[in-house]
C-alpha positions in Angstrom: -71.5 -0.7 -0.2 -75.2 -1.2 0.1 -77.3 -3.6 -1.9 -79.2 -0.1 -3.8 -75.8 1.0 -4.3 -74.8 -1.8 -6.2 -77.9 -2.5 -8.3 -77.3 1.1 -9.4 -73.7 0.2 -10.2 -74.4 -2.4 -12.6 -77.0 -0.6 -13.7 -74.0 1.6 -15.1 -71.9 -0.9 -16.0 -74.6 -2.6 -17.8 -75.5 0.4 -19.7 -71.7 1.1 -20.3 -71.0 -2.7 -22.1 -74.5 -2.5 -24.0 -73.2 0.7 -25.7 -70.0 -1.1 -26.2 -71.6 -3.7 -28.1 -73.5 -1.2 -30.2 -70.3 1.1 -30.9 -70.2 4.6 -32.1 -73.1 7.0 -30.5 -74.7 3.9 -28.9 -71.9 4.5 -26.2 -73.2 7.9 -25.4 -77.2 7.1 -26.4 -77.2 3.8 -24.0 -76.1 5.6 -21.0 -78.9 8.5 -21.4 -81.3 5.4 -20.4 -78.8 4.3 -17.4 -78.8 7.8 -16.5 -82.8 8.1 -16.8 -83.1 4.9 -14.4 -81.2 6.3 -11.9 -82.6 9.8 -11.6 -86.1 9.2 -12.3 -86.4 5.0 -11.2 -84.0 5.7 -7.9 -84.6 9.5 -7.7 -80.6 10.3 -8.0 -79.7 13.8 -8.4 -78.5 14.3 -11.7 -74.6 15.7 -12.0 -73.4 17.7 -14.8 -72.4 17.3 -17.9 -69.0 18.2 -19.2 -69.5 21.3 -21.1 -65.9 22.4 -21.0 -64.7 19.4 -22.4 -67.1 18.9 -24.7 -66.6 22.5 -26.3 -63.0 22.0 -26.5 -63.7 18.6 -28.2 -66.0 20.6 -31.0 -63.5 23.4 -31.7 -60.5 21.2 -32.3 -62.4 18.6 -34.7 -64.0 21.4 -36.7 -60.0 22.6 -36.9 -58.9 19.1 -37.9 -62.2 18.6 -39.9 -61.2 21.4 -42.3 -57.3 20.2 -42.5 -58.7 16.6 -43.8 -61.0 18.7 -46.3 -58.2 20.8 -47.8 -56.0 17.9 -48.3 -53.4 19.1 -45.5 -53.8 15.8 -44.0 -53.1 13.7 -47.2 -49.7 15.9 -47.3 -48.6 14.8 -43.6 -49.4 11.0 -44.7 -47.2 11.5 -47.7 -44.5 13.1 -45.3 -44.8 9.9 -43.1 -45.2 7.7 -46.3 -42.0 8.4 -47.5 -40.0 8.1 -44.2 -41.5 4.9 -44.0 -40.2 3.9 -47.8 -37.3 5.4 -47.0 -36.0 2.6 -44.5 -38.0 -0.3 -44.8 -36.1 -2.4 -42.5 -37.6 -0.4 -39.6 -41.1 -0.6 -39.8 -41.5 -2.5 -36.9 -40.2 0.5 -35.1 -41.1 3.3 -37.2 -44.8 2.5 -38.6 -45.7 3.1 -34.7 -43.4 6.5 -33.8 -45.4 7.3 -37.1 -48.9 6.6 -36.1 -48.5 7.8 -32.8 -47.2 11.7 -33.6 -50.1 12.0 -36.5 -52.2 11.4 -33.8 -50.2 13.6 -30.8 -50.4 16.4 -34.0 -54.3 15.8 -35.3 -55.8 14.6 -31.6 -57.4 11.7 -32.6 -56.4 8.3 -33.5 -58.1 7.9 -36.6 -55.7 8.7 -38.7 -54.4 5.6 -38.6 -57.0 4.3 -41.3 -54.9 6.1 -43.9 -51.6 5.3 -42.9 -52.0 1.4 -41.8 -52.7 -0.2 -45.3 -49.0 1.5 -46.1 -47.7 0.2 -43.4 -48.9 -3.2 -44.2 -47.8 -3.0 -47.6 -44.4 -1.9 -46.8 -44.2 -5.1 -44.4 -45.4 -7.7 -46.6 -43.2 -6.0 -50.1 -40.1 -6.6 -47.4 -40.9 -10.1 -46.7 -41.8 -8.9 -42.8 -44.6 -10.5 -40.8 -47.2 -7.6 -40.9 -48.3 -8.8 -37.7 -45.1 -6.9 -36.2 -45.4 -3.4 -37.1 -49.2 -3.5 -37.4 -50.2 -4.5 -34.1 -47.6 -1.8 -32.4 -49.0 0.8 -34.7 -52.8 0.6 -34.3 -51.7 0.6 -30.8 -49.5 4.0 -31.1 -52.4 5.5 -32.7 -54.6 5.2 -29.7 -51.3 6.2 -27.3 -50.8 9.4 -29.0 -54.4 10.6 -27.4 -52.7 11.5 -24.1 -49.9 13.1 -25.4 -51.7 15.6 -27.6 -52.0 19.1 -27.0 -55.8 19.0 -28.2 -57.2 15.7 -27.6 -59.6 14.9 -25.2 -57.7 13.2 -22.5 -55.3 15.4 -21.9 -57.8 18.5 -21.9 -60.3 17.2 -19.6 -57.3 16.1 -17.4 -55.9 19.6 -17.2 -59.2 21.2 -17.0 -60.2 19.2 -14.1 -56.7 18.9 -12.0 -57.0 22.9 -12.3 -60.7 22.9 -10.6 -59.2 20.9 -8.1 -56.3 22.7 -7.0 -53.7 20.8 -8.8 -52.4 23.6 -11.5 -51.0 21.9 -14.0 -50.6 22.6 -17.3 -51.1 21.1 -20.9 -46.8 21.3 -21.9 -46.5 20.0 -18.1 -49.0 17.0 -19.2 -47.0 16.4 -22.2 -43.6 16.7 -20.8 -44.2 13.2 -18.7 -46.8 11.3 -21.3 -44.5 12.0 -24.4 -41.3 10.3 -23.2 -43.1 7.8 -21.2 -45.2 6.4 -24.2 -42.8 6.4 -26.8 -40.6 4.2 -24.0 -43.5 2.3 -23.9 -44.0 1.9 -27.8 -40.3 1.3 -28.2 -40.8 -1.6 -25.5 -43.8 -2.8 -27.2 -42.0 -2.8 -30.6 -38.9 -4.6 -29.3 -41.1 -7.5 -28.3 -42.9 -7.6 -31.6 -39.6 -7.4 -33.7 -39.6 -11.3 -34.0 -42.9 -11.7 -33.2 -44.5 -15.1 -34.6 -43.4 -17.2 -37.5 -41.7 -15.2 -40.3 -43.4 -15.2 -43.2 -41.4 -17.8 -45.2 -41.3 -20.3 -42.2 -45.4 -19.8 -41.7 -47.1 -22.9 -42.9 -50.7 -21.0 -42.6 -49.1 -17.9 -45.1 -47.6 -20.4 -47.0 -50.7 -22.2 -47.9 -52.3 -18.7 -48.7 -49.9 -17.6 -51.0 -49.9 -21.0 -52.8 -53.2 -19.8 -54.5 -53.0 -18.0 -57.2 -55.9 -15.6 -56.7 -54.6 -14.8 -53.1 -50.9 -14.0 -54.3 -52.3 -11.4 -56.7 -54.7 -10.3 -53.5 -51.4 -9.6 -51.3 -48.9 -8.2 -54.1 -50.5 -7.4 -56.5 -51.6 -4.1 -55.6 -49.6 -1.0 -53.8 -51.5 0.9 -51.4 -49.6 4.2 -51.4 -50.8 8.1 -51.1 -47.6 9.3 -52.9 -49.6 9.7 -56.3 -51.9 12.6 -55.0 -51.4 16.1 -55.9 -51.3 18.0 -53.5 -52.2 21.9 -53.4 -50.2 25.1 -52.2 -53.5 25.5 -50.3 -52.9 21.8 -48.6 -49.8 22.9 -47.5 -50.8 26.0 -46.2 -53.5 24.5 -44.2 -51.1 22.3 -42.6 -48.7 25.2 -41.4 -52.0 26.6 -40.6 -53.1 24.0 -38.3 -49.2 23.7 -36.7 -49.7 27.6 -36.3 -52.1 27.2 -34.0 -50.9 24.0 -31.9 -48.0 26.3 -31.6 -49.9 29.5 -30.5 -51.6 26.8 -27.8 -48.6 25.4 -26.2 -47.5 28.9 -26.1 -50.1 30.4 -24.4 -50.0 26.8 -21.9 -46.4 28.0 -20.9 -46.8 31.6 -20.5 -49.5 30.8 -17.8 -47.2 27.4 -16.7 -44.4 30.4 -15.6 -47.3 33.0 -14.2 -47.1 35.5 -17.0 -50.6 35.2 -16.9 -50.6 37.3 -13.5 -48.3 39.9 -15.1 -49.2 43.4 -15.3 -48.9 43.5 -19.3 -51.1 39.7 -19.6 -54.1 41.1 -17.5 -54.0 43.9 -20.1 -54.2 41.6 -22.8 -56.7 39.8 -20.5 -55.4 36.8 -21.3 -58.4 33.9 -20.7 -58.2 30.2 -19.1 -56.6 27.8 -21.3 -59.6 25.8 -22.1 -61.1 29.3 -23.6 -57.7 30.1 -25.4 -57.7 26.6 -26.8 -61.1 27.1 -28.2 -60.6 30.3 -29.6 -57.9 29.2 -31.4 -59.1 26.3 -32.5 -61.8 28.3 -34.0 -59.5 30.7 -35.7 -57.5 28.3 -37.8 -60.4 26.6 -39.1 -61.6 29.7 -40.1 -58.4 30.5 -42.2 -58.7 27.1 -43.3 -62.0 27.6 -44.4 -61.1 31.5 -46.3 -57.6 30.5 -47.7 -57.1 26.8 -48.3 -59.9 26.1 -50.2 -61.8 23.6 -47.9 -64.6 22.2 -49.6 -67.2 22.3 -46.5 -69.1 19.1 -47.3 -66.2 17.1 -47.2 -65.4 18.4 -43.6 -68.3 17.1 -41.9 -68.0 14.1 -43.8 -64.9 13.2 -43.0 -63.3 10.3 -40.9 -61.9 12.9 -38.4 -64.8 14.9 -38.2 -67.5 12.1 -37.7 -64.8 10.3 -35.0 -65.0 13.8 -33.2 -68.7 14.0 -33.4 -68.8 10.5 -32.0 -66.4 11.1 -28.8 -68.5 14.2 -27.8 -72.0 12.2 -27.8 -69.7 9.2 -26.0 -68.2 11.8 -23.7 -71.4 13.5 -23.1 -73.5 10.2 -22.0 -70.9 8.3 -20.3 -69.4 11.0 -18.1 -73.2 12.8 -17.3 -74.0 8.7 -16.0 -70.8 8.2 -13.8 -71.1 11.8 -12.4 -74.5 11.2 -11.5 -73.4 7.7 -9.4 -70.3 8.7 -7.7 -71.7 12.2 -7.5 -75.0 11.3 -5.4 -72.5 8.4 -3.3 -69.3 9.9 -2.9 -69.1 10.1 0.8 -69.5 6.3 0.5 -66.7 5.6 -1.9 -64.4 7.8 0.2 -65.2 5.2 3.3 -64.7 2.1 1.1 -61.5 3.0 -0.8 -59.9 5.5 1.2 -57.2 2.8 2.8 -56.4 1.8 -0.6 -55.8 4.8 -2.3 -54.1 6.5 0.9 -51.6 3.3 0.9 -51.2 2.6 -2.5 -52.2 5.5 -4.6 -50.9 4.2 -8.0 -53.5 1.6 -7.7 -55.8 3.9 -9.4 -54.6 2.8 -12.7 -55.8 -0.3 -12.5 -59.3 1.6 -12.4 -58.8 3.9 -15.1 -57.4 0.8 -17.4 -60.6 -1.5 -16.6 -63.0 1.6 -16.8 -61.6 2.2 -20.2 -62.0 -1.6 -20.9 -66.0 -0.8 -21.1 -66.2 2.4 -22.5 -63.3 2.9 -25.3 -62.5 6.5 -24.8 -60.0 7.5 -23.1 -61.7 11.1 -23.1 -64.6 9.6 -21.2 -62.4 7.8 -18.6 -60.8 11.1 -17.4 -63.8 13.1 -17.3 -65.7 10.4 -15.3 -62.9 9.2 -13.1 -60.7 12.4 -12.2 -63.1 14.0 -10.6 -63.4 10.7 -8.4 -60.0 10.4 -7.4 -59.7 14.0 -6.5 -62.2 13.7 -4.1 -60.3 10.6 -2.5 -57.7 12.5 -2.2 -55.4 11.1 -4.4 -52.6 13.8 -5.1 -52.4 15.5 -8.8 -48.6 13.9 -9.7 -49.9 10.5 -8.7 -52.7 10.9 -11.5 -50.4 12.8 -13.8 -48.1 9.8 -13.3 -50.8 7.1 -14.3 -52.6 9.1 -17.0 -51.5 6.7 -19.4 -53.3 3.8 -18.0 -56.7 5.5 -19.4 -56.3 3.7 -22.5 -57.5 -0.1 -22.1 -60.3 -0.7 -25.2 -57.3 -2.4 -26.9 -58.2 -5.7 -24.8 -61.4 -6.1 -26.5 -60.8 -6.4 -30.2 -64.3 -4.4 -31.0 -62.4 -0.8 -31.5 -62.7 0.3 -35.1 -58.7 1.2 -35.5 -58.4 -2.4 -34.6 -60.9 -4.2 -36.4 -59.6 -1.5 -39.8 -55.6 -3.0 -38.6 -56.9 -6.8 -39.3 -58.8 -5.9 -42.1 -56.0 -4.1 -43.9 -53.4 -6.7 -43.7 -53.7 -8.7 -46.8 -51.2 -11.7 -45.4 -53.8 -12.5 -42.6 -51.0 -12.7 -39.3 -53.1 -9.4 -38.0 -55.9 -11.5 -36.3 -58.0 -11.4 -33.8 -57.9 -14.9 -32.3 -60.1 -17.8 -32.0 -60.6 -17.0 -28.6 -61.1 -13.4 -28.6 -58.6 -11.7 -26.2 -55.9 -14.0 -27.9 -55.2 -11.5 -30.4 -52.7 -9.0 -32.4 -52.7 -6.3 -30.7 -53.0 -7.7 -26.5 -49.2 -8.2 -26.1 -48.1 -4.6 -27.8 -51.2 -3.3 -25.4 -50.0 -4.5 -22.5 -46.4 -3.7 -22.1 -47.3 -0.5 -24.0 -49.6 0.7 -21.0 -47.8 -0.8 -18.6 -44.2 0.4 -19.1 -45.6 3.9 -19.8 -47.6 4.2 -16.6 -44.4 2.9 -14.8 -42.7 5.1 -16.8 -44.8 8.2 -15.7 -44.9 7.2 -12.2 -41.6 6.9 -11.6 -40.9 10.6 -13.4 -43.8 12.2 -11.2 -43.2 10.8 -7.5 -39.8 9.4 -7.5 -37.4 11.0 -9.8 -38.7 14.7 -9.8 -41.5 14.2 -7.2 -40.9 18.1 -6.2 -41.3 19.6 -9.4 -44.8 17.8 -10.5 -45.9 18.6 -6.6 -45.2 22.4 -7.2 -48.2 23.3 -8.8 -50.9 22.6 -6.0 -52.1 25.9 -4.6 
């Protein structure tokens, strides 16, 4: 690596934590002024923007936008609200399961800022250190990204594997990240089930609650959804919204089994999936939109709507900079890390976990890094395998889902540490991320290491 090569590197990086400091559209604004220093300060030819992605990203949040409007979304909390009443005892283990399918259903993990002051409540009402479930289940939230059919991740992945000759599909995605991240959560939930003090041996609770006005703080109040009404129209923008997940996946395995190259499917002239995905997309929101009663306002200003917004400005900078780098210097990288990667493949999650470190979207770590690992020639299953290690902005305490999780725990044992990295959420991370890459690994290139390497052409 050349001395130029890595001034321009931390001229990334530095525009990378910067925007991390900032938060929100920073992430994507901040790297526009990396990318301007290297294409007009070091002449760099640009690279390209992921339009694909980005598209894909727009349909599905204007879909989810207009579920959160009609008040579908308030009926799938009081579904998960009431499983969650229903058995109390096991909120260490269900609060996350719950957290992380709203998320594998809606694509994005900020659902979790309805759901987690339940959780909470539900905890502290049973005399359980919040700490437990709450730490697994802001986790989960984030988790559930690479195991849904229209988040980012697992989009971009797709999209990308199929321009490089890997042909894999979104139900073939799923079928390794869903199994290997619950094992994962389950892991992470097992080792937070006795997690810290309980509540009535914690001298630090203990002295809390001895104060009158912070008693009625913690029990006074319920935080519960189960008191909103909700519509015919709610419900049928939630069938709506499954309708259309459905249709997806459908479409996924008709062209997973080739009946895309059928005689009856070119009739149809059935499209690529990103287009299908979309289309669809596009489609339910509409019927949101014409028969549920969405109130269009709402849906733009929505949590789910503005998070989407976000992620496509994040995706848009941050992918356009590292394209750009690796782009103009990619015969170099090859020299330098070939050995590596050719001996020890799997050691390209360690990249995508400390890439996702600095930029917090899991999104923005596939579509910058894939394409970079394809051209070292790292083989599709490997990267199907460690797919889950793209999610590593839990190890900073700065994400919003995090920062909400402390916040929402009235009994104070959700922290985030007098040292910083000594907080809630680090140990349910790490054995999170790590058994589920294992996990996926292990399912990709050592159990069924012929079926996941079937689809290069």
């Amino acid at each position: 690596m050349t001395f130029l090569m890595i001034i321009q590197l931390l001229i990334v990086l530095a525009a990378l934590y910067v925007g991390s400091r900032y938060g929100s559209l920073a992430l994507g604004a901040i790297s526009g002024i990396g990318l301007a220093i290297l294409v007009f300060g070091f002449g760099l030819k640009p690279g390209t923007p992921p339009t694909d992605v980005i598209y894909i990203i727009i349909a599905a949040v204007t879909c989810a936008g207009t579920l959160q409007a009609s008040g579908g979304m308030d009926w799938m909390i009081q579904i998960a609200e009431k499983l969650l009443r229903r058995h109390p005892d096991h909120i260490t283990f269900l609060g996350p399961l719950v957290t992380f399918f709203l998320t594998v259903l809606v694509g994005t993990g900020h659902v979790v800022y309805t759901i987690m002051p339940i959780i909470c409540d539900i905890a502290l009402k049973k005399n359980i250190r919040p700490e437990r479930p709450c730490g697994v289940a802001s986790i989960a939230s984030q988790v559930g990204i690479t195991c849904s059919p229209i988040a980012a991740a697992v989009v971009a992945f797709v999209t990308i594997s199929n321009a490089n000759g890997y042909m894999v599909s979104i139900p073939q995605v799923l079928m390794v990240t869903i199994p290997a991240c619950v094992c994962g959560l389950m892991c992470a939930s097992l080792a937070s089930y006795k997690r810290g003090k309980d509540l009535d041996k914690d001298p630090d609770f203990q002295r809390r609650v001895a104060d009158p006005k912070i008693y009625k703080y913690m029990y006074g109040n319920s935080a519960t959804t189960l008191d909103k009404e909700i519509t015919r129209e709610a419900k049928a923008s939630v069938f709506i919204f499954l309708g259309a997940l459905l249709v997806i996946v459908g479409f996924a395995f008709c062209q997973m089994i080739k009946i895309d190259d059928t005689p009856v499917a070119k009739l149809i002239n059935l499209p690529k999936m990103n287009i299908c995905i979309q289309i669809i997309m596009l489609v339910a929101a509409a019927c949101n939109i014409m028969f549920c009663k969405v109130n269009l306002p709402n849906t733009v200003s929505g949590s789910v709507w503005k998070s989407g917004m976000v992620a496509v400005i994040a995706i848009y900078g941050i992918a356009w900079l590292a394209d750009t780098y690796f782009g103009n210097y990619l015969e170099q990288m090859k020299a330098m890390l070939t050995d590596l990667v050719t001996n020890y493949p799997w050691s390209i999650a360690f990249v995508f976990f400390l890439v996702s470190v600095l930029i917090n979207s899991q999104g923005a770590v596939v579509v910058a890094m894939l394409p970079l690992a394809y051209e070292l020639g790292i083989a599709g299953p490997v990267l199907l395998g460690v797919l889950p290690s793209v999610y590593g902005y839990f190890f900073i305490p700065n994400y919003p889902s995090d920062i909400a999780t402390v916040n929402f725990d009235r009994s104070g044992t959700t922290v985030i540490g007098k040292y910083l990295l000594n907080h809630s959420f680090m140990m349910p991370g790490l054995i999170s991320v790590t058994v589920s890459t294992i996990i996926g690994y292990l399912v990709t290139n050592v159990f069924f290491p012929g079926y996941f390497a079937s689809f290069i052409q």
